[in-house]
Structures are given as C-alpha cells and as structure tokens.
N, C-alpha and C positions, 0 to 999 in steps of 0.2 A: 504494500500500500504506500502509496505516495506520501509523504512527510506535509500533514495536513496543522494548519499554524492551531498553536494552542491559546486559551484562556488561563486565568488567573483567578480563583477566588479568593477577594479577601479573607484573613484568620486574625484581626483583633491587630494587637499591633505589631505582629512578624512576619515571615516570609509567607507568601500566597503559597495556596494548593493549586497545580497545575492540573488542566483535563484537557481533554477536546470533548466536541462533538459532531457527529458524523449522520447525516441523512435527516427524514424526514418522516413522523409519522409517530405513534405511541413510544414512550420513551421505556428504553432497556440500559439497566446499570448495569455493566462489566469490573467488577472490584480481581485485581488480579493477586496473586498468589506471595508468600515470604521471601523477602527480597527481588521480586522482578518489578515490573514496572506496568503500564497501561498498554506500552509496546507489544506484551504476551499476546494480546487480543487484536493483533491489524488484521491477521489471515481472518480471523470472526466476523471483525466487522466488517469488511469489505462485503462479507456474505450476508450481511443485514443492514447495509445500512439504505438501502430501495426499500426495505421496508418496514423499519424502524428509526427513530431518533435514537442513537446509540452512544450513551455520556460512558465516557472513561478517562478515570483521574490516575493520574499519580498517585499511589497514596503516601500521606506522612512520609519520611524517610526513606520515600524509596524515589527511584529515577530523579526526573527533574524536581520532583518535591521534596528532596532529599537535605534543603536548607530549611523545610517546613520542622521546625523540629517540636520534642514534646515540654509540655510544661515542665518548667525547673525545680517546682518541688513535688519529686521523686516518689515520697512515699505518702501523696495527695492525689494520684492521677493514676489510674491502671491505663497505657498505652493502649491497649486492643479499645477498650472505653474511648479513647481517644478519636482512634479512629473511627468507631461506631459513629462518634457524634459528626466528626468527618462527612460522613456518608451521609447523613441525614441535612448535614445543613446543604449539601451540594444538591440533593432532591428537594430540599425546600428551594434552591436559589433557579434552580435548571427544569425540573419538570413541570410542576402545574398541576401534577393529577398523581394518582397513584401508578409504581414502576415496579415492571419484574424484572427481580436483581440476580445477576448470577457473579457466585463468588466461589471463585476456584480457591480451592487448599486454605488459606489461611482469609482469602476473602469471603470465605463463608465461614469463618469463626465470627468475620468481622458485623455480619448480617447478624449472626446468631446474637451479638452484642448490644445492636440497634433496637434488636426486635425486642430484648430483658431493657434496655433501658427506656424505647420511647413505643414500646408497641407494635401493631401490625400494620395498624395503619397507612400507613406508606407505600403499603406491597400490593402490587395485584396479583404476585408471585414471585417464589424464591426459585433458583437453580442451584444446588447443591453439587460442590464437581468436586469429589473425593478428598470427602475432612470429614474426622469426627466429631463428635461433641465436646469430647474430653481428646486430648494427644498424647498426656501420660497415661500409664499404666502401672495399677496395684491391685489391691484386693478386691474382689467383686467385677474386676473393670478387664478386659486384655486386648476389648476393641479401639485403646489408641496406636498409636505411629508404630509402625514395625521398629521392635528394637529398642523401642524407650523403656525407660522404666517409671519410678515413681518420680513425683514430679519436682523434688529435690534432684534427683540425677538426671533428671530433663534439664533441669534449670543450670545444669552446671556445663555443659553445651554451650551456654552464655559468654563466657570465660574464653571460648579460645575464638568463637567471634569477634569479641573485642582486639586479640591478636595477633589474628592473622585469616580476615575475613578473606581473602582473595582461596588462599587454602581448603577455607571450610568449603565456599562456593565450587572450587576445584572436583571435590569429592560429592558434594549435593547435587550439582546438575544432570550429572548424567542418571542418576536413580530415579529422576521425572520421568524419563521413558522409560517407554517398554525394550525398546534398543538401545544400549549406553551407548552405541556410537555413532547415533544417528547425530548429522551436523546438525541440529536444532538442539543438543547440548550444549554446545562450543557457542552456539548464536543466543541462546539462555544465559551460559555461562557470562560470556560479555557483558549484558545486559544489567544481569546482578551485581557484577562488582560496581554500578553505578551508585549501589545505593550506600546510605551511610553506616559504618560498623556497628557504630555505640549504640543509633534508634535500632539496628537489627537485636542484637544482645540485648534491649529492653525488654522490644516484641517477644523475643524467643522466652525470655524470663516468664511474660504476661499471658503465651502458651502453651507455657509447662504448667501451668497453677488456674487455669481456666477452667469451669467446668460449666458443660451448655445444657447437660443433660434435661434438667427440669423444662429448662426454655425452650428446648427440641418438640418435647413431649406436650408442651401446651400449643404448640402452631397449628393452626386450622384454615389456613390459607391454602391453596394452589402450591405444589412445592414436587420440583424436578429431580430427582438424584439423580445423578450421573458417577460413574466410575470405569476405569479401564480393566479391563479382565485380567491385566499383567501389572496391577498398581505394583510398587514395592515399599509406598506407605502405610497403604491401610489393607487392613483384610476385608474379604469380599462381606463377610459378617456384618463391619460395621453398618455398611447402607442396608442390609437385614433390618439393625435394631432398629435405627431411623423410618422406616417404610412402616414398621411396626408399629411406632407411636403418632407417628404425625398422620392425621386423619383423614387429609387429601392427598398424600405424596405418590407417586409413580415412579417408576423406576426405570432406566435404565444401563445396560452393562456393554461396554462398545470391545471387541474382540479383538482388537490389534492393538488395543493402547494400555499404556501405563498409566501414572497420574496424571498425563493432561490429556484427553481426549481430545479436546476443543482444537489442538494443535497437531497429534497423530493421525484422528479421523475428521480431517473439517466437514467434511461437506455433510458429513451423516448428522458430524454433533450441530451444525448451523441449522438444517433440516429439523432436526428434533428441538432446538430452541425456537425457533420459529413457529413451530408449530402452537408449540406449550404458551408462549408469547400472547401469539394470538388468539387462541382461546383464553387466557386470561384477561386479555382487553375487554373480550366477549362476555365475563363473567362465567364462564364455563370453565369446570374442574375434571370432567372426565378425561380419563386418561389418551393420548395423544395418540 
C-alpha cells in the first residue's frame, strides 16, 4: 500500500497519537499487535478500505507514536488502561457511530481493556485474532502464551526488553508465523524495532498481570475469533474457552497460519472480516 499521509491526535499536553484513515463507508478499528505498529494492517486495508472507513493508529509506544509516551507516575497508570483509553478517545474523535474493532494479539487485550473500563458501547463488534484473556499461566489457568508461566516470571521478560530490545525482537518475530522464515518476519522484524524499549517493558509488565477473564465472559456483543491452526502463542483451546463464554462469538481457525492470519491468509481473513463487519453494521449477529 502506498504511504498514505497520516493525522495527529491530540493527548493533553504531549506528543500526538499518530493514525490514518483509509476509505469510505462504516468505520473499522485495526488496533495492531506488541510492538509492531499500524503498518501490520496495509495488506488488510487495502482489502477494505472500498468498503469500509478503516482508522488505524499507532498505538502509544509503538511506530510513529512511539514519543507518545505513558504517564510519569508509574504506579498510578496501568499502561494497557492507557491504551484502552487511547482507543476510545480516537473512536470518540474519528467515528461518529459505533465501530467493529479488531485487535490482533495484544490489541485485543487492548479492546478487552476499553470494554472493563468504558463499556460496550462503542462496538458494533469485536474481532479477536489470537490473544487470551489472561497470557500468564498458573493454577487453574494453562490457556495463556505458550511457555509463560506465572505472571511474576512473565513479568521478568521485562528486564531484558529494557536491554537489548532489538535481541528480544530478533527471536519474537519469526514465532508470529507459521513459517519462521517467511520474509514477513524480517519485514515484522524491522518494523518493531521502531518502537520504544522502556513503553514495550511497561506493556509487557501490564500483560503478564492482566486478567480479562471476567470481562470476556460478560461481552454480548457480535465478536469474531480468529486464530491460525499453527499459532505458536496460544493453544487452539484458548479460542475454545472464549467461544464458550461470550454469547454471540463465532469462530474461526484459518489452516496455513500462525499468529497472524490477517497477514498469512489475506484474502480469506479480509473476506471473513468483511463479512462479520457488515452484518454488524446491519445489526445482525448470526454467524458469517
């Protein structure tokens, strides 16, 4: 996609959140994933934006928003919170009406956040693209992040964030797909190191201690799960428990992909947001 000029929303008295927007027609939020940027979504939009209004930011600390930084005192502000509100004030400033938001990996924790802090209201539908409620694991729980554990030794992942983020990213990227070596790792890879160390080691801290569970289980909106059949973050279980509790969700499991679908199979995952899109414009929840 063609390098389309971006806007600025103001944040109070510091650096703007960057977004674009792209097309014409009911407006769809694209919140993109830990550490990448709005850039993850050009192959998407390009496939929606004929027939959608298609807003995607920067968020906080990442890409061009990356001097957007988080409030200074620390143990006053949960960052993911942060971001929630983020999201919300860009749908108060940009749409007009209610948006179905899809938030890959950590931008559907971000959703998940918006929705415990300011409600449903906002949504005429969520897309869920392979995140769970909770991304630690301990007693009771084994459906977060492959590999993590409790969310003390989640949280300490933090730590070498902070020094030597290019490293971490190194080894992160290529686990997004289902083929490590497909060049959309290396073009990922890139991409992340744009964003800033210390807000990632925040974030990362604010989703090892996150728990969505209760907020999951209360959504009664329109809500898309998506997942790759070859994730190597989450197991195929977690969208299980999700489908299970959320009263309108749908699912689906795309056969070539890993964590991001939206970028291994475009044209199925654009086709399948499209669809869910516009019956939620319609007011209709049956499945797509």
């Amino acid at each position: 996609m063609s390098e389309t000029p971006g806007k600025a929303l103001p944040m109070g008295d510091g650096p703007p959140l960057h977004y674009r927007e792209l097309g014409t027609g009911s407006p769809l939020l694209l919140l993109h994933g830990f550490g990448c940027d709005g850039h993850s979504f050009d192959g998407l939009a390009d496939r929606l934006k004929e027939r959608f209004r298609v807003i995607i930011p920067d968020q906080r600390g990442h890409g061009r928003s990356a001097a957007c930084a988080f409030p200074d005192v620390r143990e006053a502000t949960d960052p993911l919170d942060d971001l929630a509100d983020d999201a919300v004030h860009l749908i108060d400033h940009t749409a007009g009406q209610p948006v179905v938001a899809l938030g890959w990996s950590m931008g559907a924790a971000v959703l998940f956040s918006a929705v415990a802090r300011h409600g449903q209201g906002r949504f005429a539908g969520l897309v869920v693209e392979d995140m769970a409620p909770r991304v630690a694991r301990g007693p009771g729980w084994d459906l977060g992040l492959i590999g993590a554990g409790s969310p003390k030794e989640t949280a300490a992942v933090a730590d070498r964030m902070s020094e030597d983020w290019p490293q971490v990213v190194e080894r992160m990227a290529p686990r997004v797909f289902a083929d490590a070596d497909t060049p959309m790792a290396k073009d990922l890879q890139r991409s992340m190191l744009d964003s800033d160390p210390e807000a990632m080691a925040l974030l990362w801290r604010a989703l090892a201690t996150a728990d969505f569970r209760e907020t999951c289980s209360a959504i009664d909106i329109p809500v898309l799960l998506t997942r790759g059949a070859h994730s190597r973050l989450y197991p195929a279980e977690t969208m299980d428990w999700l489908a299970a509790r959320m009263t309108k969700a749908h699912s689906r499991t795309y056969s070539q992909s890993g964590h991001a679908p939206h970028l291994e199979e475009p044209a199925r995952f654009a086709a399948d947001l499209a669809a869910f899109a516009e019956r939620c414009a319609l007011g209709q929840d049956t499945p797509i």
